[in-house]
N, C-alpha and C positions, 0 to 999 in steps of 0.2 A: 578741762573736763566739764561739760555740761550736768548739773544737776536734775533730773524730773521730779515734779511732785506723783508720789506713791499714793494710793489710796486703795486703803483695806477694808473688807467689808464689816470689821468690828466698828472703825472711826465713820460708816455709813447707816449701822446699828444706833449709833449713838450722836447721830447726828440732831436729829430732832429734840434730844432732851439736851443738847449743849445750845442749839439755840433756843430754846426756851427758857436758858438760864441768862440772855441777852437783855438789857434792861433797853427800853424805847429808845433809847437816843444811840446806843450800840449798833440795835438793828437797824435803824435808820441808816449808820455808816455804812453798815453790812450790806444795803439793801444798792447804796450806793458804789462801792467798793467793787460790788457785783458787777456793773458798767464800766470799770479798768477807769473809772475818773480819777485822779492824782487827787493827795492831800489838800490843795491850793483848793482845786475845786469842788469837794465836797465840802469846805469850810465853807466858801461863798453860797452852795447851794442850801447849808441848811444857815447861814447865817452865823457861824461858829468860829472862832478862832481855829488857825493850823496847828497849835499847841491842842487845842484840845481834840481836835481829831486825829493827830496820831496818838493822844491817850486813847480815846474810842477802839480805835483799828489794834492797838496790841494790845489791850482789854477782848475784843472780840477775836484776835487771834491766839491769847492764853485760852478762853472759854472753849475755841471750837478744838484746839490740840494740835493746833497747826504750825507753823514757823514764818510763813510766807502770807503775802495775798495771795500766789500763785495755787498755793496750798488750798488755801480756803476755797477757792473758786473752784478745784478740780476737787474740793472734797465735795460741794455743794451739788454738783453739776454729776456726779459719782451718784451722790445720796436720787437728785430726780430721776437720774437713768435706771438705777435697780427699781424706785419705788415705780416709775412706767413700765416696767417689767413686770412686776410682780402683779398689777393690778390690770396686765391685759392676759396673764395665764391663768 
């Protein structure tokens, strides 16, 4: 059985003050994360060991309330699609 990540418009509500609670080098993974790059290679892109980027990546997946990258990216991608909604009605 396949899983899908869910996304609810309270966790879209709450999206901008979860990553505002993201410290620079979080968002940094986050930003990368966002690109489906694997651990190996956001380590070499920002110069960081693989130990510490998956501390990053589940530091920014307890922040955002998610389980998943999968999660995070259709929470993200949820979060831009309402607020382009909202700000062309």
């Amino acid at each position: 059985m396949r899983k899908f990540a869910i996304v609810d418009s309270n966790s879209c509500d709450a999206f901008p003050e979860r990553t505002a609670s993201l410290t620079e080098a979080q968002r940094r993974v986050f930003e990368l994360l966002m690109t489906g790059l694997p651990n190996k290679l956001i380590a070499y892109e920002i110069g960081a060991s693989e130990a510490t980027i998956k501390a990053h990546v589940s530091a920014v997946l307890r922040k955002l309330g998610v389980r998943s990258r999968a999660q995070a990216i259709a929470l993200s991608f949820a979060f831009e699609r309402n607020r382009n909604v909202q700000s062309v009605s």
